[in-house]
C-alpha positions, 0 to 999 in steps of 0.5 A, a space after each residue: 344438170 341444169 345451168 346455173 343461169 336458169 335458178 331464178 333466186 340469182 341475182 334477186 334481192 331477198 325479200 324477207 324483213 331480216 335480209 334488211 336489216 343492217 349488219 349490226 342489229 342482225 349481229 346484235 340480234 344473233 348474240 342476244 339469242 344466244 345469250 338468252 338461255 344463260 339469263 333465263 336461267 339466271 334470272 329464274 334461280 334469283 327469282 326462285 329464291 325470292 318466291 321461296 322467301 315470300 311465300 314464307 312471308 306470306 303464310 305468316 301474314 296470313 296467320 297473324 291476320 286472321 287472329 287479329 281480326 278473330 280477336 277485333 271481331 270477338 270483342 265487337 260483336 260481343 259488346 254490340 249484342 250486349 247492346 242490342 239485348 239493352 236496347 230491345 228492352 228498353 224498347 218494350 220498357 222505356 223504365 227497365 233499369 236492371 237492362 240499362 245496368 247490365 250494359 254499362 256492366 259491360 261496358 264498364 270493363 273497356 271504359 278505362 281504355 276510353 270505351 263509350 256507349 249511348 242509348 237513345 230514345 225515339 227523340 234523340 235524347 239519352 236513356 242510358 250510358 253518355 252521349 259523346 261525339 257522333 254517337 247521335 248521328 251513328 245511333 240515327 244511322 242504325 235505324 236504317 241497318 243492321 250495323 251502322 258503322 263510321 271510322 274516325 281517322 285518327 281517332 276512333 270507330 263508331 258502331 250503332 245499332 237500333 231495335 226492333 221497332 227501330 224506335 231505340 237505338 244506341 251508338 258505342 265507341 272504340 278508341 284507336 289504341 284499343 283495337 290497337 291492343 286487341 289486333 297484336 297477334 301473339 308471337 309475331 315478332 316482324 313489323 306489321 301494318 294493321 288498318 280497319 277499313 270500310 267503304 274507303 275510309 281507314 283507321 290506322 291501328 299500328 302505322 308502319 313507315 316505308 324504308 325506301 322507295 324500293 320496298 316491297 310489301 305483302 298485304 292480308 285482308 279479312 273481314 271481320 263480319 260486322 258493318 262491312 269492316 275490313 282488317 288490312 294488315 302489311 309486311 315487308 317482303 324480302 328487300 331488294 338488296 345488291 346481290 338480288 339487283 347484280 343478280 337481276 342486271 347481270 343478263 342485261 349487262 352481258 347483253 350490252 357488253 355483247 352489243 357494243 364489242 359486236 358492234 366495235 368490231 363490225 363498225 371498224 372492220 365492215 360497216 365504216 370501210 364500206 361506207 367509205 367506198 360507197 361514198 367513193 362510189 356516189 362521187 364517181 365520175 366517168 374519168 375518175 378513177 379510185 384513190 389508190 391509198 384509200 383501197 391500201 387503208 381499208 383493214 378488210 382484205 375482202 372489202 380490199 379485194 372489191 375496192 380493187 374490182 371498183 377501180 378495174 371498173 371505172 377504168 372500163 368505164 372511162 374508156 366505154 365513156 370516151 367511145 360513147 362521146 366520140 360516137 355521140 359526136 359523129 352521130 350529132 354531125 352526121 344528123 344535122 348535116 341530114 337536116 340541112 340537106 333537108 332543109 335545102 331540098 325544101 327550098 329547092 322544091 318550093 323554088 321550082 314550083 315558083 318557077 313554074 307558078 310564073 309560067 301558069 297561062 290560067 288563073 286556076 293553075 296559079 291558084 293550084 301552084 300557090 296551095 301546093 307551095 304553101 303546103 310544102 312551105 308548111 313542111 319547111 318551116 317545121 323542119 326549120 324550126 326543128 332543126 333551130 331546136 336541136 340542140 336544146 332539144 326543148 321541141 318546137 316553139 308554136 309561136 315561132 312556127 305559127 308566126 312564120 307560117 302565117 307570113 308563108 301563107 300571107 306572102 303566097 295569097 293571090 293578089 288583090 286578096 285582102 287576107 288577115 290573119 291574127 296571132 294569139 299564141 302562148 309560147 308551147 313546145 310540141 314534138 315534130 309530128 305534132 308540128 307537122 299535123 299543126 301546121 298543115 291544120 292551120 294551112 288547110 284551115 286558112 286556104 278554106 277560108 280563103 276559098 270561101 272569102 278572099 278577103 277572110 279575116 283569120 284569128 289564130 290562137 292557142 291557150 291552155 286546155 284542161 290539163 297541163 299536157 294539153 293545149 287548144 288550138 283554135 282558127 276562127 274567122 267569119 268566112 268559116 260561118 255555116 255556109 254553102 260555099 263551106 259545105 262545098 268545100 268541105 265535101 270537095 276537097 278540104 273536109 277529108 284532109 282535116 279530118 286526117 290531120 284531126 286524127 293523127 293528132 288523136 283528137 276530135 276537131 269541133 266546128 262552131 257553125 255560128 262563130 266559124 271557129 275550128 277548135 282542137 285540142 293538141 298535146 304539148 311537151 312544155 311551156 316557156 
């Protein structure tokens, strides 16, 4: 059996959209499913019930339309074959007056209801019946179609049609309320919307007000096979009364109910105890310890139970913390008396070499002491400095270090040496071993210098680099023009150690051969 330890699903957070959910919506969650099936079926049933009523509805629409529109169609299409017929003959014969008769004959049965008809010559004038209100411009229209056809709102239809020749043609005119009359299906009692309707334009036969906002209605639409007409005709469809909308947010309610009673508990009982301790948490500081009364108040035994485990915690840690700062403490003594030892025997080393420098007999051996002090005062002053900084623990300022070097290295030239040296540094912090490398750098450089011109003139400067981490460290002076004395002591002694330093401040040192500079870029921590 293998050890526990070794399952790799201890201890790792789970990695699924759900498992990062708050404890509410998965709650809420879990008993809206739950709850689904009972308003699906619900919900299913009342709908059921209304699909029955409507498609009921519907069938009956259905029939009364398509006898309304057989009836409208029947009594147009008659009059207007009628009409044609009139005009086709009085097209071969402009005097046939026994044609002209027939069609008033027609006509006549439908004129007490306001129905009219005009026939036309080529010219526009009346040959036969009365013109009236667009019957000109309908019958023109019927030269160019079948049927022209054109509905007044709220008043009428307008109907044309031309002969053969398209030389005669005729416009006839139907009233609203008769196609009304015509349009009243037999044994429909509900109440009915009906409308003709034709490229977007509508004539209301038989208007039917809206009761409500909610009401709902069931359209039929016909054609009725002349001038692209269409018969629209309406019912209401069974209304939207309580028991349908109890019925309907029934589901919806009891998932609300469900919701908030899951949400009363869970925010009483886990969610609010648990934010309580966690902001106890938040607010820990080593030494604290949790209130006792809070733990006693929280209604969840097992949230209880943790509370308790927090405070055995922070008790441990209080301890563990005290120890740590002891430890810290001894530790800080024990570095800086280290640094101090150090530092002392820096000091003792540079003063034994001076001691010796004064009893050199040649001027060679002098010189030697004098690069070998300066070297090691190069290390002091680092170390110095280091140790001033320890307790911000900021790094080391370069100001302070270059500045205290220089004096070093001006206090240790050979005498008569008219040795200057300009400083231009901004105040950059680097860690020590970049220091170190800095400063043995400048010290070699400088002592190069020297070594090429005892009276050089040295600039030292560091300015911003390419990026915020970076700084340029340049030395420039005249002495260090491409010469031969600086070939010689580059190849001799001095190109090898910079060339180090170069490197282990990874980094490529640049030399200007015609303004004698030396330029590197060096790493840094900070910038006061």
């Amino acid at each position: 059996m293998e050890p526990i330890a070794d399952d790799p699903r201890i201890g790792t957070a789970p990695s699924s959209a759900l498992a990062r959910w708050p404890t509410g919506a998965k709650l809420f969650l879990i008993l809206s499913v739950a709850l689904l099936p009972l308003a699906l079926i619900a919900i299913f049933a009342t709908l059921k019930t209304t699909q029955i009523a409507e498609t009921e509805t519907r069938s009956r629409l259905r029939v009364a339309a398509v006898e309304s529109s057989r009836a409208i169609a029947i009594e147009l299409i008659g009059d207007m074959t009628a009409l044609r017929v009139a005009v086709d003959a009085l097209e071969r014969d402009a005097a046939d007056a026994p044609s002209c008769a027939r069609a008033q004959g027609v006509f006549a049965q439908q004129a007490a209801n306001g129905v009219r008809f005009a026939i036309f010559d080529r010219l526009g004038r009346p040959v036969c019946g009365a013109a009236f209100s667009g019957a000109t411009d309908t019958a023109q229209a019927a030269r160019e179609a079948a049927v022209a056809g054109h509905l007044v709102p709220g008043e009428g239809l307008l109907l044309g049609v031309a002969g053969r020749a398209r030389t005669v043609s005729a416009a006839a005119y139907f009233p609203g309320p008769f196609l009304a009359r015509l349009s009243e299906p037999s044994g429909f009692a509900s109440p009915y919307a009906a409308t003709l309707v034709r490229d977007g334009d509508g004539l209301i036969l038989r208007p039917l007000p809206r009761m409500s906002t909610l009401e709902r209605r069931e359209t039929s639409r016909i054609e009725l096979g002349i001038a692209d007409l269409v018969l629209d005709m309406q019912v209401r469809a069974a209304p939207i009364t309580s028991p349908l909308v109890i019925a309907l947010m029934l589901p919806f309610l009891m998932w609300a109910a469900a919701a908030g009673i899951s949400w009363f508990v869970v925010d009483r009982l886990l969610i609010r105890p648990l934010r309580h301790l966690r902001a106890g948490i938040a607010a820990f500081t080593p030494g604290d310890e949790a209130d006792a009364a809070l733990i006693r108040g929280l209604p969840a035994q097992e949230i209880r139970e943790l509370a308790d485990t927090f405070r055995a915690l922070t008790r441990t840690v209080a301890i563990h913390e005290a120890g740590l700062a002891e430890g810290l403490v001894r530790q800080t003594r024990l570095t800086r008396e280290v640094h101090h030892r150090v530092k002392n025997n820096l000091q003792v080393i540079s003063s034994l070499i001076n001691l010796h420098a004064r009893s050199a007999k040649t001027p060679e051996a002098l010189q030697a002491y004098a690069s070998i002090q300066r070297r090691v005062d190069a290390l002091a002053v680092v170390h110095r400095n280091h140790f001033a900084e320890m307790e911000d623990n900021r790094g080391l300022g370069l100001r302070s270090v270059i500045g205290e070097l220089a004096s070093n290295i001006r206090a240790t030239a050979p005498e008569g040496s008219r040795l200057a040296i300009m400083l231009d540094v901004d105040a950059y912090f680097v860690s020590q071993d970049t220091a170190v490398a800095i400063a043995f750098l400048v010290t070699e450089t400088i002592e190069l210098a020297m070594s090429c011109d005892a009276a050089a003139h040295m600039r030292v400067s560091v300015k911003p680099g390419a990026t915020e981490d970076r700084a340029v460290l340049r030395i420039s002076s005249p002495a260090l023009i491409e010469g031969e004395a600086l070939r010689d002591g580059l190849a001799q002694r001095y190109g090898r150690v910079m060339e180090g330093l170069s490197r282990q401040l990874r980094s490529p040192l640049h030399h200007d051969p015609l303004s004698g500079a030396y330029e590197i870029a060096i790493v840094v921590i900070g910038r006061d």
